[in-house]
C-alpha positions in Angstrom: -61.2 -82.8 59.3 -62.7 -84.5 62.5 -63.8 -83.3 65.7 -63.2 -85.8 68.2 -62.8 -86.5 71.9 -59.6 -86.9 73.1 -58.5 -90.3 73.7 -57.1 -89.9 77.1 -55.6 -93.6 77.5 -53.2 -92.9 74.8 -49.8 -91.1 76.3 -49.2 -89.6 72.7 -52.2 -87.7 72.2 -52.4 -86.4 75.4 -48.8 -85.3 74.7 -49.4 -83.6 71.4 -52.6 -82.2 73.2 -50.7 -80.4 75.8 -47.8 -79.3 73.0 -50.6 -77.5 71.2 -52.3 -75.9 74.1 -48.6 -74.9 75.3 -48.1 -73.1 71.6 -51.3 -71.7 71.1 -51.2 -69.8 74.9 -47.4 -68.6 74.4 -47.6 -67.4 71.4 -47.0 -63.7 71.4 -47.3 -63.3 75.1 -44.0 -63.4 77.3 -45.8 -63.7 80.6 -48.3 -66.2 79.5 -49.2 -69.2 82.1 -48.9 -72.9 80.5 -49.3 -76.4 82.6 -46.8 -78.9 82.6 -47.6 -82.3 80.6 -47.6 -83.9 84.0 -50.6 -81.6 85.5 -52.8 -81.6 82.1 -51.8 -86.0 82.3 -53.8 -85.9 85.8 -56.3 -83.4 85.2 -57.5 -85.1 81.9 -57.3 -88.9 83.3 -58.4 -88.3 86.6 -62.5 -87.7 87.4 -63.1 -85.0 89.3 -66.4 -84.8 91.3 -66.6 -81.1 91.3 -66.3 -80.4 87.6 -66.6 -82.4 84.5 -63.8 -81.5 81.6 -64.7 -82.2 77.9 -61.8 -82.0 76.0 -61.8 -82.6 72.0 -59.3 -82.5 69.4 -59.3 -81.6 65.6 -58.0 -84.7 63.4 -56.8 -83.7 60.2 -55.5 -87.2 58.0 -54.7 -89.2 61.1 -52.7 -85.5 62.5 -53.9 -84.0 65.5 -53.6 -80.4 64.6 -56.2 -78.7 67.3 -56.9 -79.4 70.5 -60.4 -77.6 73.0 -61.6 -78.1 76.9 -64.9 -77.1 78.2 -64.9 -76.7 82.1 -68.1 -77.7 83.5 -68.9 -77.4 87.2 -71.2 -80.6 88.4 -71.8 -78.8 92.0 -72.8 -75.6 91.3 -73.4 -72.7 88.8 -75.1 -75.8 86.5 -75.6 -72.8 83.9 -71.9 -71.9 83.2 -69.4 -73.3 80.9 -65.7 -72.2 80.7 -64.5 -72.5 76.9 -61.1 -72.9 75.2 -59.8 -73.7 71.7 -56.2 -74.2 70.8 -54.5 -74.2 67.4 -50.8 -73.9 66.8 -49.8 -70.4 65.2 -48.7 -71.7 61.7 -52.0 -74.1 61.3 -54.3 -70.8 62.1 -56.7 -69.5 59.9 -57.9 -72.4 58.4 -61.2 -73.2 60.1 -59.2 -75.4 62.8 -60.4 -73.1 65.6 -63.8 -72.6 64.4 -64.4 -75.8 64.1 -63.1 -77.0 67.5 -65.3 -74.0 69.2 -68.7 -74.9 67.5 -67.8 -78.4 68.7 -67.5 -77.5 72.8 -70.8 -74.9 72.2 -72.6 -78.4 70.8 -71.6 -80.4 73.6 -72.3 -77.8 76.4 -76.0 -76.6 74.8 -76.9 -80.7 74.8 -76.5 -80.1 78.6 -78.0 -77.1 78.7 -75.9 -75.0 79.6 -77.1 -71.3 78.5 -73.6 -68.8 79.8 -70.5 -70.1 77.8 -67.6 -68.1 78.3 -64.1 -67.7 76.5 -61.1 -66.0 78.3 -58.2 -65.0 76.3 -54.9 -62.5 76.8 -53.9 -59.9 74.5 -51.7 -56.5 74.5 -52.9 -53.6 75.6 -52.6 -51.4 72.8 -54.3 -54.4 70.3 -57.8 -54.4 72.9 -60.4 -53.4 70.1 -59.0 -55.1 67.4 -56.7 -58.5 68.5 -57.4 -61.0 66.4 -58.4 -63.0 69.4 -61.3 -60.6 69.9 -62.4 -60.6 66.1 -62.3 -64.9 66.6 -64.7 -64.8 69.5 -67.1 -62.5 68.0 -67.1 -64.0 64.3 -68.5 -67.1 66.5 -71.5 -65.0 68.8 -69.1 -64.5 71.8 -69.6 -60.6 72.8 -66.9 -58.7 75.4 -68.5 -59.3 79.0 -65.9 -58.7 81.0 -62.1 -57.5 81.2 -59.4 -58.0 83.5 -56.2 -56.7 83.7 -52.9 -59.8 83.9 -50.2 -58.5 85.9 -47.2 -59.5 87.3 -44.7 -59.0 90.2 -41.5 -59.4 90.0 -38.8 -62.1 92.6 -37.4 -61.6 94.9 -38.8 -58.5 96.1 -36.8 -55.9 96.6 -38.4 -52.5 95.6 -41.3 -53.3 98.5 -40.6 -53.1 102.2 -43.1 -56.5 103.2 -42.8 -55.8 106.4 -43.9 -52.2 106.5 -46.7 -53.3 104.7 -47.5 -56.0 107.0 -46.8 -53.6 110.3 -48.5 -50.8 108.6 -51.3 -52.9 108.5 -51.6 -54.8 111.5 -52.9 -51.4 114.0 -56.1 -51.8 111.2 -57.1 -55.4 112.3 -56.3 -55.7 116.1 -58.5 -59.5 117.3 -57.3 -60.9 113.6 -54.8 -63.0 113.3 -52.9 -63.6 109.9 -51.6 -67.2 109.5 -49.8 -69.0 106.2 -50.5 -72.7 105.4 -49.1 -75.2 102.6 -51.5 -78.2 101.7 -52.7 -79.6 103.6 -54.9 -77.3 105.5 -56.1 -77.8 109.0 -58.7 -79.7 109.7 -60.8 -77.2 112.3 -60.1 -74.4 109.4 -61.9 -75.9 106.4 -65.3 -75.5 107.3 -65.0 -71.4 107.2 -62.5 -71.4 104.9 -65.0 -73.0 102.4 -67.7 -70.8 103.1 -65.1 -67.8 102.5 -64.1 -69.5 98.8 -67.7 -70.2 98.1 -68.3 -65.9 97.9 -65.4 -65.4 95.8 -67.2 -65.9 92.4 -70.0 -63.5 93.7 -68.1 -61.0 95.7 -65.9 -60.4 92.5 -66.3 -57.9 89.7 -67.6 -59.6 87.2 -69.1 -57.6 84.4 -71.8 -58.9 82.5 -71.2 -62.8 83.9 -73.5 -63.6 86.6 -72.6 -66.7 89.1 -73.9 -68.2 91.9 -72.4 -69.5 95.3 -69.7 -72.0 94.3 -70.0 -75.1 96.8 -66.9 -76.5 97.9 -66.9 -78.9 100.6 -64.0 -79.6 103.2 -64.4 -83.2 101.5 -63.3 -81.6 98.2 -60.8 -79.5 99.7 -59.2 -82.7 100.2 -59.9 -84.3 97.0 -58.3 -81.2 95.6 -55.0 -81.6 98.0 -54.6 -85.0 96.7 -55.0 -84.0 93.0 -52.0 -81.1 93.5 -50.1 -82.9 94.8 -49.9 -85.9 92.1 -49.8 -82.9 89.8 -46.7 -81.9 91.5 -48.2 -78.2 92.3 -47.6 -76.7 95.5 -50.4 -74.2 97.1 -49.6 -71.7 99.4 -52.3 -70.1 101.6 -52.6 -67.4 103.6 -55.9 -67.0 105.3 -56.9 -64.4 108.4 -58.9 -65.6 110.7 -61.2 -64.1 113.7 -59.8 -65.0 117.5 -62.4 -67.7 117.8 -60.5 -69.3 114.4 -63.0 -68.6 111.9 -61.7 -68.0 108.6 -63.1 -64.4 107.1 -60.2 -64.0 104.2 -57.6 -65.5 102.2 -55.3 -65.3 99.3 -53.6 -68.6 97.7 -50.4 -68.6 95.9 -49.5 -72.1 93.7 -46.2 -73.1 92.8 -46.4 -75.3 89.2 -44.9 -78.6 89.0 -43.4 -76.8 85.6 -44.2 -73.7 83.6 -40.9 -71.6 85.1 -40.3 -69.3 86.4 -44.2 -68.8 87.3 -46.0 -68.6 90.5 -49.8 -68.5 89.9 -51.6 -66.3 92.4 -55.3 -67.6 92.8 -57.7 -66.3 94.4 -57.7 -63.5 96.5 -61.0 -62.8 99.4 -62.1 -60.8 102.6 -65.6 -61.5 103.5 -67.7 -58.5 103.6 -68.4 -57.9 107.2 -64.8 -58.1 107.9 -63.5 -55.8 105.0 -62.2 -52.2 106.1 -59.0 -54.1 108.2 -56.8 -53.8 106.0 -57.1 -57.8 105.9 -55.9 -58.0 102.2 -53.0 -55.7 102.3 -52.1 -58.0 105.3 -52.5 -61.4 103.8 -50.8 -60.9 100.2 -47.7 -59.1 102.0 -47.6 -61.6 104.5 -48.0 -64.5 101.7 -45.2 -63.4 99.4 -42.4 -62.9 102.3 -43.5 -66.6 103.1 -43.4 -67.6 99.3 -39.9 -66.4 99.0 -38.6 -68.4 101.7 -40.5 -71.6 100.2 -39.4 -71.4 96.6 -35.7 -71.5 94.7 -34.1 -68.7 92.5 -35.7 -70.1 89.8 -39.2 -68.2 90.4 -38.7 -65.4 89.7 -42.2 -63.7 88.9 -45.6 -63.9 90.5 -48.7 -63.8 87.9 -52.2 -62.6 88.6 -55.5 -61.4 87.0 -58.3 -58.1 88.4 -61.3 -57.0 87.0 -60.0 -53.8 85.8 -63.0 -52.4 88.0 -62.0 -54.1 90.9 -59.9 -51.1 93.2 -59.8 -51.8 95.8 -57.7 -55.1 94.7 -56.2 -52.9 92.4 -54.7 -50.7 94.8 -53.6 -53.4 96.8 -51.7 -55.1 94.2 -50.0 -51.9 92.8 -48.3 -50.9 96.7 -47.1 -54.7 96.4 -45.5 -53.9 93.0 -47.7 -55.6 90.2 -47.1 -54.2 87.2 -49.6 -54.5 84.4 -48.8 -56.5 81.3 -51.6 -57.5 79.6 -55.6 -57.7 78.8 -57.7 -60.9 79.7 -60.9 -60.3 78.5 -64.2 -62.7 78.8 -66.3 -63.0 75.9 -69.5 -64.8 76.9 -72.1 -66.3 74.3 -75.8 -67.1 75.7 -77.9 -69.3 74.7 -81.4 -70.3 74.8 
């Protein structure tokens, strides 16, 4: 068996690529998030100047039977790798995974990267013993942090948005709460960056450590462009201070494919503006506007917490998330 790149100029491997990524995250998980050919096609073809992706695949007698990515920021956080092998259900246990891991560790140690990281989703009731958990620590990867996948049902019905949003509104007088598709205004990327940027840092995050990210309104613009040849749609809504400064947001992203999804992103108040209510605020107010922006066929909102994270918590049960599955990290450091 060989470990290879990818060949990203041929349309057949990048299909059977995706197909095996697709299997490997459904398998066993009913509320599991996939991309679409079309969005892994761009992401893998396209360079990206905030992040490199390595992606490999495991060759077995001219077959293509597993597939890998290591996420690499270029801009910030030059210590950090995000991991991921894929292998079909019926080709597992065979060394296919394995293999494809040691593979991405090789390649990120050679640029020195010391904090790789693996995320993965499993039930609830399997957290100490998945077989997901036993593959990342047969390979050095040790539980570092553990968030909690949940979901939220459309259209909503069973939560009063409104109420929420009035309830919350008294809390935050001199805010203002405003919703945005791509592209976002120009005189609002400046904050809104510096409010992103925190998000890695501001977050529970367990035993990972992370710096600043450093996204530029140049990149915010990059990114646009990349969405939409992706065909993803990204809903934000952001609150801002009277003078327009952006001091919170919460993004919502509508796939090109992978129905009846709707991926909620990330989710942010700045610390000297927290104890508003500004969060309750902005994810009531952003799904009533997602609801009147997408068809019948979405019919579920997905999202991840640190399980340690309550305040966030708390937000997202009075919205009506439901919890539905475990997404640890397992993290392996290296000299």
């Amino acid at each position: 068996m060989e470990i290879r790149p990818l060949d990203r100029e041929d349309p057949t491997e990048l299909a059977r690529y995706h197909a095996i990524s697709v299997a490997a995250e459904r398998f066993e998980r009913p509320y599991a998030a996939t991309w679409g050919l079309r969005e892994m096609t761009v992401e893998l073809t396209e360079d990206d100047p905030m992040e490199r992706k390595d992606a490999v695949v495991a060759v077995d007698a001219d077959t293509v039977v597993g597939a890998g990515i290591a996420w690499s920021s270029l801009t910030d956080n030059l210590h950090l790798s995000w991991l991921m092998p894929w292998v079909e259900p019926d080709r597992r246990r065979r060394g296919i995974g394995s293999a494809v891991l040691a593979e991405l560790v090789a390649l990120c140690r050679a640029d020195r990267r010391t904090d790789l990281v693996m995320e993965t989703s499993y039930p609830f009731e399997r957290r100490e013993d998945h077989p997901y958990r036993r593959f990342a620590e047969k390979n050095g990867f040790q539980l570092a942090n553990t968030e909690i996948g949940r979901v939220r049902d459309l259209p909503v019905e069973d939560v009063d948005l409104d109420a929420l949003v009035e309830e919350a509104a008294p809390h935050h007088a001199g805010y203002r709460v405003e919703t945005f598709e791509d592209p976002l205004p120009d005189e609002l990327l400046p904050s809104f960056c510096a409010a992103h940027n925190r998000l890695a840092v501001d977050a529970p995050g367990g035993d990972l450590t992370f710096e600043q990210e450093a996204l530029t309104p140049e990149l915010v613009r990059v990114h646009e462009d990349q969405r939409r040849r992706q065909g993803r749609r990204k809903i934000t809504t952001v609150a801002m201070t009277e003078a327009g400064e952006v001091v919170g947001y919460n993004d919502l992203v509508v796939p090109d494919e992978d129905l009846p999804n709707v991926w909620q992103w990330g989710t942010l108040v700045v610390p000297a503006h927290r104890g508003h209510r500004l969060g309750l605020a902005m994810k009531a107010r952003g799904l009533k506007e997602l609801q009147g922006r997408v068809g019948p066929e979405r019919t579920r909102v997905l999202t991840c917490n640190a399980e340690q994270n309550a305040p966030m918590v708390s937000i997202n049960v009075r919205l009506g998330f439901r919890p539905v599955e475990v997404t640890p990290a397992f993290l392996l450091r290296v000299p």
